[in-house]
C-alpha positions in Angstrom: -42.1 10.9 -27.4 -41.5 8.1 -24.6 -43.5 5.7 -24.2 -44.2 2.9 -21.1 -45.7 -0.5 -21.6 -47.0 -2.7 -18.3 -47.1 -6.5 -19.6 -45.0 -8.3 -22.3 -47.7 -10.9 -22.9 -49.6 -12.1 -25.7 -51.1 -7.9 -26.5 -48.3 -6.4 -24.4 -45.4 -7.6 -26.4 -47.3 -6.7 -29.7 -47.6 -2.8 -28.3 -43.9 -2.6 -27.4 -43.5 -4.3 -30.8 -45.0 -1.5 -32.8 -44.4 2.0 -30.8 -41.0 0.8 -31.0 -41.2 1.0 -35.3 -43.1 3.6 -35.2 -41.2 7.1 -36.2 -43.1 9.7 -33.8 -41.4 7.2 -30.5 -37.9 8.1 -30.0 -38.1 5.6 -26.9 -40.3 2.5 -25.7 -39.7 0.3 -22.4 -41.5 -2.9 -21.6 -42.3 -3.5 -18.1 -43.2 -6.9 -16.7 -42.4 -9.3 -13.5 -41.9 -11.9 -16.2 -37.8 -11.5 -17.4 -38.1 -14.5 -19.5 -41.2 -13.1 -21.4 -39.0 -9.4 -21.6 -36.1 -11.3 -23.2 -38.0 -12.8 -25.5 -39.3 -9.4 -26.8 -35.9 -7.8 -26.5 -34.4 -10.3 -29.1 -37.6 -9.9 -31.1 -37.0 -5.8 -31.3 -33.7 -5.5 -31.8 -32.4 -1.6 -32.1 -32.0 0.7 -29.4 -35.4 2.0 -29.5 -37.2 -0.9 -26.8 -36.0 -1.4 -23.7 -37.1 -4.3 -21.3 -37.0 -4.0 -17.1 -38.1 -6.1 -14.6 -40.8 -4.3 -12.6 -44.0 -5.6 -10.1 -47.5 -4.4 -10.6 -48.3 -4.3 -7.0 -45.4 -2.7 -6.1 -47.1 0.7 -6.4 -44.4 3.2 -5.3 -42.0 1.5 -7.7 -44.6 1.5 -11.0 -45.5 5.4 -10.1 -41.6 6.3 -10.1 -41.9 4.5 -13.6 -44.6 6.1 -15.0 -43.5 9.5 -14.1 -40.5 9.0 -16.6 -42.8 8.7 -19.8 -45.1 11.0 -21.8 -47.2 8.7 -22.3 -48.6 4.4 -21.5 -50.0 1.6 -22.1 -51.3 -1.1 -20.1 -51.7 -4.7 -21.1 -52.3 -6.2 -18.3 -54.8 -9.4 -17.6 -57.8 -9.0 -15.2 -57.1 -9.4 -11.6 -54.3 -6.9 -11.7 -55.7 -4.0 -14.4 -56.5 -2.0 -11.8 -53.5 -1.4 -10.0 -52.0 0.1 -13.0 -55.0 2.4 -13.0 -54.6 3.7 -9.8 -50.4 3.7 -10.1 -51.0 5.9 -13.7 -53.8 8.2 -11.5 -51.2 8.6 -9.0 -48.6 9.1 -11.6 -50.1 12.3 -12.9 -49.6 10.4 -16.3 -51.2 9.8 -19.7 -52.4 6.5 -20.4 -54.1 3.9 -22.4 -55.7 1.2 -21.1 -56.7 -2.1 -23.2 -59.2 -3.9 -20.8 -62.0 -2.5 -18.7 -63.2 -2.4 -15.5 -66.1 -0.8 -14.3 -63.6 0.9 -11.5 -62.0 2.9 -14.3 -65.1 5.0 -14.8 -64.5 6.0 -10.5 -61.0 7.5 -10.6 -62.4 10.5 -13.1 -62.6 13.0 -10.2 -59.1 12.0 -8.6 -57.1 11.5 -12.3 -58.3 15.2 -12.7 -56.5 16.5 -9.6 -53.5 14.9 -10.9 -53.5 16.1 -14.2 -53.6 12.2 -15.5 -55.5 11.3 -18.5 -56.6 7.6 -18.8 -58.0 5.7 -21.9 -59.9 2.7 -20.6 -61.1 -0.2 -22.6 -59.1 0.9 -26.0 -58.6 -2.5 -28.0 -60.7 -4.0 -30.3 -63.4 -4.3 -28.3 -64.0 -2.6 -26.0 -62.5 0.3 -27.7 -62.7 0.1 -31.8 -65.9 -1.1 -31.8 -67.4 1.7 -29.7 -65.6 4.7 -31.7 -66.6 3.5 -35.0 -70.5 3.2 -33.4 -70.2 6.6 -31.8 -68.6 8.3 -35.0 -71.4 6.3 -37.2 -74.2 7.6 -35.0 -72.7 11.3 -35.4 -72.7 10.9 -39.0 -76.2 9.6 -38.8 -77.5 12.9 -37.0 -78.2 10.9 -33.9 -79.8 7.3 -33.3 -81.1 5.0 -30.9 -80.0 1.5 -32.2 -76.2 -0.1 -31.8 -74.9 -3.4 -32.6 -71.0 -4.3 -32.0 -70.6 -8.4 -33.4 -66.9 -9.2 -32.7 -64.9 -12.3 -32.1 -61.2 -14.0 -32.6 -61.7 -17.1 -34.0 -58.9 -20.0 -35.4 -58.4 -20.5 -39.1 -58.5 -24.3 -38.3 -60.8 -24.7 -35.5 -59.6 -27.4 -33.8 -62.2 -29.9 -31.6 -63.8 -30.1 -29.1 -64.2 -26.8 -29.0 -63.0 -24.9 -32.0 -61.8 -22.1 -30.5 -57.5 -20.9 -29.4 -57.1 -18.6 -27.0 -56.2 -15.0 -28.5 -55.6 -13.1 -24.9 -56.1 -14.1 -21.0 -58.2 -17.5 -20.3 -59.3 -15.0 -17.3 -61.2 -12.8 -19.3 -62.6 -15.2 -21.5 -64.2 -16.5 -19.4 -65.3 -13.4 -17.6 -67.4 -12.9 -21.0 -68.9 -16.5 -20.5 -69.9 -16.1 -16.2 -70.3 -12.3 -16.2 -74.1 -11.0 -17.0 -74.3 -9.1 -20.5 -75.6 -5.6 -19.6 -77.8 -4.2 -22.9 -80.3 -1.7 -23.3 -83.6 -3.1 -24.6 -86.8 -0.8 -24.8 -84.6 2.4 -23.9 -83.4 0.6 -20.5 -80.4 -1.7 -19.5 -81.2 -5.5 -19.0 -78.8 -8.0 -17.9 -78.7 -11.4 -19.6 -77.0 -14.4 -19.6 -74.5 -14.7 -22.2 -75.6 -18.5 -23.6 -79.8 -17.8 -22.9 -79.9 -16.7 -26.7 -77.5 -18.0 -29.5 -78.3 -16.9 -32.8 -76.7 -17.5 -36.4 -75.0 -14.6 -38.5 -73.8 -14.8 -42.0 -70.7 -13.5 -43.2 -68.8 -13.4 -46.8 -67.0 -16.4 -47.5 -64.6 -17.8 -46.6 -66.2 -17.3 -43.3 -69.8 -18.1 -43.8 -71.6 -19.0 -40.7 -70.9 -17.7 -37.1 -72.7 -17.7 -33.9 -73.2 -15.3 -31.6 -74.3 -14.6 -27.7 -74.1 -11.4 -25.8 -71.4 -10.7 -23.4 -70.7 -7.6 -21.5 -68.8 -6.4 -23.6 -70.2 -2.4 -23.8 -67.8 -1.6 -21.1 -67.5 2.7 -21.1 -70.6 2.7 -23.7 -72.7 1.4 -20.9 -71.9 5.3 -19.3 -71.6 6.9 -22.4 -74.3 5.7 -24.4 -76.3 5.2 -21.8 -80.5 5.4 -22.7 -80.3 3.5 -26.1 -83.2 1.9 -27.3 -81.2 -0.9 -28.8 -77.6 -1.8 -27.7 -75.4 -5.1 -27.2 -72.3 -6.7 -27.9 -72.7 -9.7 -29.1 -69.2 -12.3 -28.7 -68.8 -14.3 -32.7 -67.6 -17.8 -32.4 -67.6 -20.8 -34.7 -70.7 -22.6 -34.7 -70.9 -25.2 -31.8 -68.3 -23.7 -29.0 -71.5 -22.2 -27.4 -73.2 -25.2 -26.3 -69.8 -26.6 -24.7 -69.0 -23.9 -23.2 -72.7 -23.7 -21.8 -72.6 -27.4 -20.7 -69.7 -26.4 -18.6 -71.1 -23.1 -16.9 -74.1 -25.5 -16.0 -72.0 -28.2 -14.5 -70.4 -25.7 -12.0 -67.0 -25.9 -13.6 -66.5 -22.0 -13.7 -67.4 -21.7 -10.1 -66.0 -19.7 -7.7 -67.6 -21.5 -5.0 -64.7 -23.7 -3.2 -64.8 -27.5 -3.2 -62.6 -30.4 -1.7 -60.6 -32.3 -3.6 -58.3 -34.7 -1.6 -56.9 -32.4 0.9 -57.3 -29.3 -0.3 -60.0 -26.8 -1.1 -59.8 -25.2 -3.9 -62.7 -23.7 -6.9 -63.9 -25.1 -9.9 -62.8 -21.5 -11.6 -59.6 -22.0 -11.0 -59.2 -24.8 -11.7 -60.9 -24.4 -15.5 -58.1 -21.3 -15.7 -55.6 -24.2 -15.6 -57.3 -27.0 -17.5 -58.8 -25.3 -20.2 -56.2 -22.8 -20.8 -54.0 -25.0 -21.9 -56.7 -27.0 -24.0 -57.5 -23.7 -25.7 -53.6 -23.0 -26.5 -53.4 -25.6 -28.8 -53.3 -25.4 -32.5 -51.6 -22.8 -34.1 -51.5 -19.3 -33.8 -53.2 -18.6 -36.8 -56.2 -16.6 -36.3 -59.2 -14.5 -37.4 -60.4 -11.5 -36.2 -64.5 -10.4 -37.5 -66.3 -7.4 -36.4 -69.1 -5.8 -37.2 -70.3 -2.3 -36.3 -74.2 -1.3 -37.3 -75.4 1.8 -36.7 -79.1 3.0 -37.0 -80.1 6.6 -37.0 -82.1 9.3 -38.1 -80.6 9.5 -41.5 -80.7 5.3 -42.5 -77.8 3.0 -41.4 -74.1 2.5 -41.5 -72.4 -0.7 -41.0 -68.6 -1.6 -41.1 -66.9 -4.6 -41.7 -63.9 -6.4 -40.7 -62.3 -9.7 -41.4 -58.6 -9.5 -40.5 -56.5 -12.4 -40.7 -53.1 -13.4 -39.1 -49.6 -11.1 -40.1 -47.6 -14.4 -41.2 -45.0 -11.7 -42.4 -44.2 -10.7 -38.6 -45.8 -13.4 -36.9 -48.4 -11.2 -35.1 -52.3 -12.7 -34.4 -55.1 -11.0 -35.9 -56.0 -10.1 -32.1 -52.6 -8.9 -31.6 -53.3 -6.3 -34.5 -57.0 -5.1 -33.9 -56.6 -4.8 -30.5 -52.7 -4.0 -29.6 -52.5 -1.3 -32.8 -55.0 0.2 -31.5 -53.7 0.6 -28.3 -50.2 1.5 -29.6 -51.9 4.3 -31.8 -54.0 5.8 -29.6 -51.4 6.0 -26.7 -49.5 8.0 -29.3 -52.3 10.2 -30.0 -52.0 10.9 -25.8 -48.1 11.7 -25.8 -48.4 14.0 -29.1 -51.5 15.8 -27.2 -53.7 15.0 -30.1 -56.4 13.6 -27.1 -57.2 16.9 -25.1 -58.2 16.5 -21.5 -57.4 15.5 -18.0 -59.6 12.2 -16.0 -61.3 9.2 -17.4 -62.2 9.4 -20.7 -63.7 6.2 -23.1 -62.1 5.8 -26.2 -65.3 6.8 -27.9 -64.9 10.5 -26.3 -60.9 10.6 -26.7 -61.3 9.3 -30.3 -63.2 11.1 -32.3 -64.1 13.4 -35.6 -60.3 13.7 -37.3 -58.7 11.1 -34.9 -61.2 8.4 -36.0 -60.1 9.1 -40.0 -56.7 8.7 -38.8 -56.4 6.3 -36.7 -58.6 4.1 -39.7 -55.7 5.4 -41.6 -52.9 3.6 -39.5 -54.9 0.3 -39.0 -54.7 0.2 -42.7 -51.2 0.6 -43.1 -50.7 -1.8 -40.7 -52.7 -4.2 -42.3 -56.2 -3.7 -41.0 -58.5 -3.3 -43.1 -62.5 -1.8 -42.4 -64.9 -1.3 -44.9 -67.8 0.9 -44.5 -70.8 0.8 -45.8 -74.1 3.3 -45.7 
């Protein structure tokens, strides 16, 4: 098969990275406005297999021209611009997986059928992982009414103030922090504030302690799930980044709202984007990645756990692995037909019965490791 990629960065690269060494892609190109972040790859993929070229997103007529030439794609793109590789893919006709989520995805059902397209939104970690191993457990369960997806990337050495590195976009981390949590509570969905409630969870040593706060992080399970009793994300963090982060929110300082400063006007947001993303870069790459899926249903519980850790091997972050694999395998499932049908659909409907045993199976020869428990 042939296989796109839109964005070399931090997951982008990592997707390129492994369709390109997988044996079921004869060919992979990376597309990205960035040429020295698409060298970079290049040189780190050598072989004849991945293939760089300089494209813009919002160039629409120029991005469907690309799709068209692929059986299947990936997008790996930061929030702000997701969605014009949805509609560019929807256009296309073409198969694709999508990493982040948007609420817009869930719209352009009706319009990817006319087209024949087929698009996977929200398939990383989470959203994406977490929601197909909760959707398989409740299946296996006979049914249930009670969900919980704890998931976070955390450093190895936390460093201070606020013990946290930035594993993917400082845009969408700090979506999760601003944005309303949508959960279901009593059979309905709620919105809460991601810092109102910040509770302890234990985990096996090394690890130990963790806090955690909602976020809206349900993305398609919000639609698909929708008329749980019991049903969150809840973001995992080392203990203490929750109250900074809180102190900041409260101050005004992820605003959107526009202030002066000397002569020009400019918002609080922003400016965080800049300040604190390259606070939260430092340290070293070396990172965690903890998730844990519950599920409770009519015949008990099942919970799986994961603590991966950073590939020092190939130099690839445990985000990089949980969520970019994931993307890379699942966009394979697409071009080999193994997901049937045309529109939207969530990972949790494109991945499921024999596709969830393998794609468990290629985590775990790629060094991802889940253990389940019932």
């Amino acid at each position: 098969m042939k296989a796109a990629v839109l964005g070399s960065g931090l997951m982008g690269s990592v997707i390129g990275w492994d369709l390109a060494r997988s044996e079921g892609v004869d060919e992979v190109v990376v597309a990205d406005v960035d040429e020295e972040r698409l060298g970079a790859l290049k040189k780190r993929s050598p072989g004849k297999k991945l293939s760089v070229e300089l494209l813009d997103i919002r160039e629409k007529g120029k991005v469907v021209s690309f799709l068209k030439r692929f059986d299947a794609a990936a997008s790996a793109l930061p929030h702000g611009i997701v969605h014009l590789s949805d509609l560019a893919a929807v256009q296309a006709g073409t198969k694709m997986v999508n990493i982040a989520f948007e609420d817009e995805q869930m719209e352009l059902d009706e319009e990817a059928r006319k087209t024949g397209a087929t698009l996977v939104p929200g398939c990383g970690v989470a959203p994406g992982l977490g929601g197909i191993l909760l959707t398989d457990a409740l299946q296996e369960l006979g049914g249930g009414d009670e969900g919980h997806i704890l998931v976070g990337g955390i450093p190895q050495k936390p460093l201070p103030p606020y013990g946290y590195k930035l594993v993917f976009s400082i845009v969408g981390l700090l979506r999760e922090y601003t944005d309303d949590a949508r959960v279901f509570r009593g059979g309905k969905m709620v919105k809460v504030r991601p810092f109102d409630t910040v509770d302890t969870y234990e985990f096996p040593p090394p690890i130990g302690a963790l806090e955690g706060f909602c976020t809206d992080g349900l993305a398609s399970l919000v639609y698909t799930m929708n008329g749980m009793r019991v049903l969150d994300e809840i973001t995992l963090r080392w203990p203490g980044h929750a109250d900074k982060m809180k102190l900041l929110l409260e101050s005004g300082y992820f605003s959107r709202e526009k202030v002066r400063a000397g002569d020009v006007q400019v918002s609080p947001l922003e400016v965080s984007w800049e300040v604190l993303g390259k606070k939260l870069s430092e340290g070293e790459p070396k990172d965690i990645t903890v998730m844990r899926v519950i599920a409770k249903g009519r015949k008990g519980s099942i919970i799986y756990d994961m603590v991966d850790r950073y590939d020092e091997a190939n130099g690839v972050t445990s985000m990089g692995k949980t969520t970019a694999y994931t993307g890379s395998i699942v966009t394979q499932m697409l071009g080999k037909g193994e997901v049937q049908g045309k529109g939207v659909i969530p990972p949790e409907k494109a991945v499921t019965g024999k596709l969830v045993r393998t794609l468990l199976r290629e985590l775990e020869q790629r060094g991802v490791q889940i253990r389940k428990e019932r």
